[in-house]
C-alpha positions as CSV (number, residue, x, y, z in Angstrom):
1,X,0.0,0.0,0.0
2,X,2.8,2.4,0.4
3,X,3.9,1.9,-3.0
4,X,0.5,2.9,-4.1
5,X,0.6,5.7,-2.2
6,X,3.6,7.4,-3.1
7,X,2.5,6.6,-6.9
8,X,-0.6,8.2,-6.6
9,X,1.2,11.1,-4.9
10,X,3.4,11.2,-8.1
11,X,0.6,11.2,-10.3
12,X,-1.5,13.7,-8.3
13,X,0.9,16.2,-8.1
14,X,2.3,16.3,-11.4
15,X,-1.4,16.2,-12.4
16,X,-1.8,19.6,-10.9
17,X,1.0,21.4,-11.9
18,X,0.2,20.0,-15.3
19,X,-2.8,22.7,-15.2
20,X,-0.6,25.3,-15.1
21,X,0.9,24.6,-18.9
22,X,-2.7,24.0,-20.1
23,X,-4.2,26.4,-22.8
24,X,-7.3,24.5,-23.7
25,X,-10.9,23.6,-21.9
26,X,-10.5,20.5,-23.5
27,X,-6.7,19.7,-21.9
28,X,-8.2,20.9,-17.8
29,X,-11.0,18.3,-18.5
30,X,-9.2,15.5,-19.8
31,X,-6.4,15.9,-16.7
32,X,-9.2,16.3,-14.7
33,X,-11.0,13.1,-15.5
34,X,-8.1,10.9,-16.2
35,X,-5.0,11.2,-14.0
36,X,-6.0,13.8,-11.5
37,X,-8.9,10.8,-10.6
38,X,-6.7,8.4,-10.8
39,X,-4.2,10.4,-8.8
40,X,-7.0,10.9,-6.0
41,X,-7.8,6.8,-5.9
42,X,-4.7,6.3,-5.5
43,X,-4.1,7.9,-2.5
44,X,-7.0,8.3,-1.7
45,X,-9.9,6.5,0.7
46,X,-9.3,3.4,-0.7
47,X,-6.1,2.6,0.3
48,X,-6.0,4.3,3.8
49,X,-8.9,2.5,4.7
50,X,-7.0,-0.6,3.7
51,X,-3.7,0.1,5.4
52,X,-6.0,1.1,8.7
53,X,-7.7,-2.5,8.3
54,X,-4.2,-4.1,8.1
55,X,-3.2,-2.2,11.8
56,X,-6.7,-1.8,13.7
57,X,-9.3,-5.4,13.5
58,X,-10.9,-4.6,17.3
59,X,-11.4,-0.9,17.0
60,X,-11.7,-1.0,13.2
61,X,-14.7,1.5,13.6
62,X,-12.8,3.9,15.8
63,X,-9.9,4.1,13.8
64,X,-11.4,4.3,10.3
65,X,-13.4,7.1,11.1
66,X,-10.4,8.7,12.7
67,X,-8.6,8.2,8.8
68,X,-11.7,10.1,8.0
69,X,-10.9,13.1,9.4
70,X,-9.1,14.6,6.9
71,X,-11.6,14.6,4.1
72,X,-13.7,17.0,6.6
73,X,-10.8,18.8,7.8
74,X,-9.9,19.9,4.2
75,X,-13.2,21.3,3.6
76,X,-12.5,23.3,6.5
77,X,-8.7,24.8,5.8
78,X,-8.9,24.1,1.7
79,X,-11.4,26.7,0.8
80,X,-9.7,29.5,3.2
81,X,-6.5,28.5,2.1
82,X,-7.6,29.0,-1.9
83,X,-9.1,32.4,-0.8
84,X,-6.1,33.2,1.0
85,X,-3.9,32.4,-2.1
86,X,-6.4,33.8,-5.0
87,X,-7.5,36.5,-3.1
88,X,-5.1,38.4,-0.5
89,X,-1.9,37.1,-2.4
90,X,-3.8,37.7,-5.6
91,X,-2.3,34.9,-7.3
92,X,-4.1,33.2,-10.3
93,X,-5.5,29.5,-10.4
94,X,-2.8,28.1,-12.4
95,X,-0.3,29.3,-9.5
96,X,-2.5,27.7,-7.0
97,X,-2.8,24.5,-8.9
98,X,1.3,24.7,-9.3
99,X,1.9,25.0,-5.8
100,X,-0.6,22.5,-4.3
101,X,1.1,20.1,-7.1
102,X,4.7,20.9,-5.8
103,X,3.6,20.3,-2.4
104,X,2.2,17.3,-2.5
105,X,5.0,16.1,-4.5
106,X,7.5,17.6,-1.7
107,X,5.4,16.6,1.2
108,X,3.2,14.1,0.6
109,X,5.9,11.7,-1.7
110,X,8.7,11.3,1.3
111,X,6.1,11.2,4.1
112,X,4.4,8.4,2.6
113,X,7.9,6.7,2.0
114,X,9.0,7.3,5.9
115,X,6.2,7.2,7.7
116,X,3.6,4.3,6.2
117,X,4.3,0.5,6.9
118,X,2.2,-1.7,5.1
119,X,1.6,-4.2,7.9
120,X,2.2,-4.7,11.6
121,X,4.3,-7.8,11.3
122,X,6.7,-5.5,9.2
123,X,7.9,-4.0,12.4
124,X,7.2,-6.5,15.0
125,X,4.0,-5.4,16.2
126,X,0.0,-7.0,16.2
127,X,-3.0,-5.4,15.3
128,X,-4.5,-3.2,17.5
129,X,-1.7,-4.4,19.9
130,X,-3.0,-7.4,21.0
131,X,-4.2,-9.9,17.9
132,X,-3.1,-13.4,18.4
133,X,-5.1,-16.6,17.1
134,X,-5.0,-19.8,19.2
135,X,-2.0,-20.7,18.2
136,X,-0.1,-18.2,19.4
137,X,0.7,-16.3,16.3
138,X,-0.4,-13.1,14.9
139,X,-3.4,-13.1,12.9
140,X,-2.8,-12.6,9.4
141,X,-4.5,-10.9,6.3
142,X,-5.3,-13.8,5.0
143,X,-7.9,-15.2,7.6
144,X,-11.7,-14.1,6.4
145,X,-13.3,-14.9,3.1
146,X,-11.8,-14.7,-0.7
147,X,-14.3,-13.2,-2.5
148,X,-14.7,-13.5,-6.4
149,X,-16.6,-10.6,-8.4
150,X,-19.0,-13.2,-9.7
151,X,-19.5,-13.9,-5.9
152,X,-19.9,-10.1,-5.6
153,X,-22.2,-8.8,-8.2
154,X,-24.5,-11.9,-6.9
155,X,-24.4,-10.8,-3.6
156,X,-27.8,-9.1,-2.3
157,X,-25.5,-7.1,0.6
158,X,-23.0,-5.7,-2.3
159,X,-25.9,-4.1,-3.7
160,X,-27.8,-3.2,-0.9
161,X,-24.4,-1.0,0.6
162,X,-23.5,0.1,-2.3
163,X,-27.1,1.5,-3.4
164,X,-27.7,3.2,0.2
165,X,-24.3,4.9,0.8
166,X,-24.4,6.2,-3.5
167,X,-27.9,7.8,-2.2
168,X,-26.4,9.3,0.9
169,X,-23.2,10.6,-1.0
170,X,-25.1,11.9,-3.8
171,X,-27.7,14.0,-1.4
172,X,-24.6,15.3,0.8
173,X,-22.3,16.7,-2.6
174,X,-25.6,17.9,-4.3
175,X,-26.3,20.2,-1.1
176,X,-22.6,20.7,-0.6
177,X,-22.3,21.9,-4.1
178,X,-25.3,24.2,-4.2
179,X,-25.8,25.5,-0.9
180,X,-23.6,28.7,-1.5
181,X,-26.1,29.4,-4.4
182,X,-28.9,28.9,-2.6
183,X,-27.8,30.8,-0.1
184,X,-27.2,33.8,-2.1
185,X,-30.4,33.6,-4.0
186,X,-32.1,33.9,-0.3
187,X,-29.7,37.4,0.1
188,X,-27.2,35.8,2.3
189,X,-24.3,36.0,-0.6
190,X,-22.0,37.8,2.2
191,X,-22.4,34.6,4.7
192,X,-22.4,31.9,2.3
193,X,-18.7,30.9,2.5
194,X,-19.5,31.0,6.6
195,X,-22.9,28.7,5.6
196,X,-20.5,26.4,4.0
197,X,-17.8,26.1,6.5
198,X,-20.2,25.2,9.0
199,X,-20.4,21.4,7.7
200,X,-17.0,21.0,8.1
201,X,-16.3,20.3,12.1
202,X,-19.9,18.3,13.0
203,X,-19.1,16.6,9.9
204,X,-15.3,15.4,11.9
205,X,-17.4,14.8,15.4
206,X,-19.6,12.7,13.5
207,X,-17.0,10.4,11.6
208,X,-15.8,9.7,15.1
209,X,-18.8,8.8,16.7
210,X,-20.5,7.1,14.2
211,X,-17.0,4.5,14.1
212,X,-17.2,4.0,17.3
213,X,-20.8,3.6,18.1
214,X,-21.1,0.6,14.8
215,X,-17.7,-0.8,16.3
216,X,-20.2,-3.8,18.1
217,X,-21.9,-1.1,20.2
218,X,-25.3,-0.9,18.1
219,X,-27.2,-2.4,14.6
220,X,-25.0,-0.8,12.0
221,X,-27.9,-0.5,10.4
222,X,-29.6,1.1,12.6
223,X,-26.6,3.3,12.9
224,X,-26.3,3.8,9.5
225,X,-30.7,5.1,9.0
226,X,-29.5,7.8,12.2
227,X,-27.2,9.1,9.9
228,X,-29.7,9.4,7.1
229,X,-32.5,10.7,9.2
230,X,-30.3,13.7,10.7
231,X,-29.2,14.0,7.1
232,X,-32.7,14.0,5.7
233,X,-34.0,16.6,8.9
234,X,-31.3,18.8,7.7
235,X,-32.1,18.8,4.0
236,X,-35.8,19.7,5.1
237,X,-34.4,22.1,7.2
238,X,-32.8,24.2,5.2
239,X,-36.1,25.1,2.9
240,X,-37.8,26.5,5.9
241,X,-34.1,28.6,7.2
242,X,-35.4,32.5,8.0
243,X,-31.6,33.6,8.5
244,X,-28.0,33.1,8.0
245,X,-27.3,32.2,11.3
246,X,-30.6,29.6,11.3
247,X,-29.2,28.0,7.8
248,X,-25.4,27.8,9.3
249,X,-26.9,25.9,12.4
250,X,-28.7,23.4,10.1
251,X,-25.7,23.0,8.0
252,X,-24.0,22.0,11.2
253,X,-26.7,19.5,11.5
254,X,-27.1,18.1,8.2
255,X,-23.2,17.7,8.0
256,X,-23.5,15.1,11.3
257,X,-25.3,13.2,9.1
258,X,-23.5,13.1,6.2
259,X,-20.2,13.1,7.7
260,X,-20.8,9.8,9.0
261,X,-20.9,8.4,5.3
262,X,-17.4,7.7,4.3
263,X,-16.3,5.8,7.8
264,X,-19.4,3.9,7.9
265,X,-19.6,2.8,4.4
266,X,-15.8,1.5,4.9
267,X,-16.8,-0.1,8.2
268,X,-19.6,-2.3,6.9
269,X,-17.7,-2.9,3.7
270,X,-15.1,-4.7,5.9
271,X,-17.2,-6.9,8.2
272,X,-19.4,-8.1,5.5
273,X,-16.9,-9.0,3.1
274,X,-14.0,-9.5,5.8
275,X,-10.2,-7.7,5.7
276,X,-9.1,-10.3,2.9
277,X,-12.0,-9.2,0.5
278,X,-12.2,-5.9,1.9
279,X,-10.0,-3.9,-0.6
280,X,-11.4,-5.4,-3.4
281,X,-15.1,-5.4,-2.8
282,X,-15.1,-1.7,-1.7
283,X,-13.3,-0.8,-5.2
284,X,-15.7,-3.0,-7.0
285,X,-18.0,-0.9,-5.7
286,X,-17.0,2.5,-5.9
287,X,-17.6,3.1,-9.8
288,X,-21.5,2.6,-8.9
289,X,-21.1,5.2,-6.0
290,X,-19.3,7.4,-8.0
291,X,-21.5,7.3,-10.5
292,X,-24.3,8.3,-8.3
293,X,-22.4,10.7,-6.0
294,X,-21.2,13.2,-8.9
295,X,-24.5,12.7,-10.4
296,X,-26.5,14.8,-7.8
297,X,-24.5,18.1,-8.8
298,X,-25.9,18.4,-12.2
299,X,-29.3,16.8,-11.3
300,X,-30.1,19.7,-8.7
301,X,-29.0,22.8,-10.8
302,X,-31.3,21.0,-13.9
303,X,-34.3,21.1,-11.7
304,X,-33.4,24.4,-10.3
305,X,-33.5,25.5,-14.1
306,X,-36.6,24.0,-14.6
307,X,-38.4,25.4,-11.0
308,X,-36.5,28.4,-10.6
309,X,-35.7,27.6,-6.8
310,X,-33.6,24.8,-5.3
311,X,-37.1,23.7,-3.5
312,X,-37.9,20.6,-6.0
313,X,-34.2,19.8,-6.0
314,X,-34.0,19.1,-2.4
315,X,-36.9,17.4,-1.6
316,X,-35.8,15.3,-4.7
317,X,-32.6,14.5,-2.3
318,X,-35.1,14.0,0.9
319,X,-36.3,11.1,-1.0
320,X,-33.6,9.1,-2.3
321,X,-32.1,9.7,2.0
322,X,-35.7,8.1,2.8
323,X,-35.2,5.3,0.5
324,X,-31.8,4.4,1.7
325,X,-32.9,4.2,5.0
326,X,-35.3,1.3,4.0
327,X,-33.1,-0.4,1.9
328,X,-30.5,-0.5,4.6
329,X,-32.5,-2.7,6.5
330,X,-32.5,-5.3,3.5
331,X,-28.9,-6.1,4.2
332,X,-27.5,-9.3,6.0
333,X,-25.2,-8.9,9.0
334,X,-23.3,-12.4,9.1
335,X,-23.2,-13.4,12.9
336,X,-19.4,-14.0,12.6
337,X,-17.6,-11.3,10.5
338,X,-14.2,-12.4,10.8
339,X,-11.5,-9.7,10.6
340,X,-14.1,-7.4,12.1
């Protein structure tokens, strides 16, 4: 996994200061789509969540959503950071592209390489500290259950977690994307970068307590239609907002909800399908979440063409959150998980 993450650090980075030399629409899509993405994967959630499944098998829950963090923190710093650069240094975006590309080629490339050890055994430690089978010895990677994508794509669960967490992602970047915009077209242009920031922290909290409270402490799926329901309250909420303040508040709330998305989705993704299987069935899925999750974007500023107001777009989202939250209850938690 280190490998892989100092590759996709390579390709990320020289990715983005590939935008700076780029004098065509055509050329920022195509890097866009192709190696900045693959870039991203790369180093992305994917193999973090991996490498944390290698080191953590008790507190699996606790510790992905701890990896988790950073997705909310950079929502938090990334946006005032851009500003800073774009704004008060009055730099243009191809600088800013060039300099996040030379430092995550500087930074990110060598920490990887010093810092990341693929497994515990590497440097004579256990997972979690403690991990030992009956025999004595540490428990490897290879305990749990192979799976094959025939297996997969037959499986009801596959389907099941990778329908309800595509619905949940797709709401959360559809609001996330729009709710500046909406904002402004209520008169609260001046507070909408505020609005926005506002998801950010709850959205941190949440990652934490939602891995620990699935890690054996309740139903995951019951844990998993809380997080839709405060998403879903929070969507509702923010048609009936009378004031900045009011919709910053239920930002907070809805990103609680959201937040707890990307650690949970990881979580049940590894005790269904076990640490072996856990790599490969979460990737197998991702090109169906994706698909779903960058869809919402476009689909809310179509039907806010249409209506004129964001109204129809996010009671759209309401109902694919109140879906999920049935369908969740569809999937099979096997009684022994193995590398749990």
């Amino acid at each position: 996994i280190r490998s892989v993450l100092i590759i996709g650090s390579f390709v990320y980075g020289l990715s983005l200061i590939s935008l700076y030399f780029v004098n065509s629409y055509t050329a920022f899509i195509v890097i866009f789509v192709l190696p900045i993405a693959l870039g991203a994967s790369l180093m992305g959630n994917l193999s973090v969540s991996k490498l944390v499944s290698r080191w953590f098998r008790e507190y699996t829950g606790r510790a992905l959503g701890i990896a988790a963090l950073g997705v909310s923190f950079s929502g938090l710093v990334m946006p005032n950071l851009t500003n800073y650069l774009l704004i008060d240094l009055g730099l243009g975006w191809r600088e800013a592209y060039l300099y996040y590309g030379l430092f995550t080629l500087i930074v990110n490339a060598p920490l990887f390489r010093l810092l990341v050890i693929d497994h515990p055994e590497d440097v004579d430690q256990w997972p979690d500290g403690k991990t030992l089978n009956d025999d004595g010895q540490v428990a490897s990677e290879t305990q749990g259950v192979d799976w094959t994508l025939k297996q997969l794509l037959r499986d009801r669960n596959f389907w099941v977690l990778s329908f309800v967490f595509a619905m949940q992602f797709c709401a959360m970047m559809a609001v996330l994307a729009h709710i500046t915009f909406y904002a402004s077209e209520r008169g609260w242009a001046e507070s909408a970068a505020w609005i926005f920031s506002m998801y950010a922290v709850p959205a941190m909290i949440s990652k934490l307590f939602f891995g620990w409270l699935v890690e054996n402490k309740m139903d995951a799926r019951l844990a998993v239609t809380i997080s839709l329901v405060i998403q879903l309250v929070g969507t509702l909420l923010i048609l009936v907002s009378q004031s900045p303040n009011q919709l910053s508040f239920i930002i907070a709330l809805f990103g609680f909800g959201g937040g707890a998305a990307l650690p949970m989705s990881n979580i049940l993704f590894n005790k269904i399908y076990t640490q072996k299987s856990f790599g490969f069935s979460r990737g197998t899925a991702q090109p169906f979440i994706s698909l779903f999750q960058v869809s919402g974007t476009p689909m809310a500023a179509l039907m806010f063409d249409a209506y004129g107001n964001y109204q129809n777009a996010f009671l759209f989202l309401c109902v694919l959150l109140v879906i999920a939250s049935i369908v969740i209850w569809f999937l099979r938690i096997p009684a022994v998980t193995g590398d749990s």
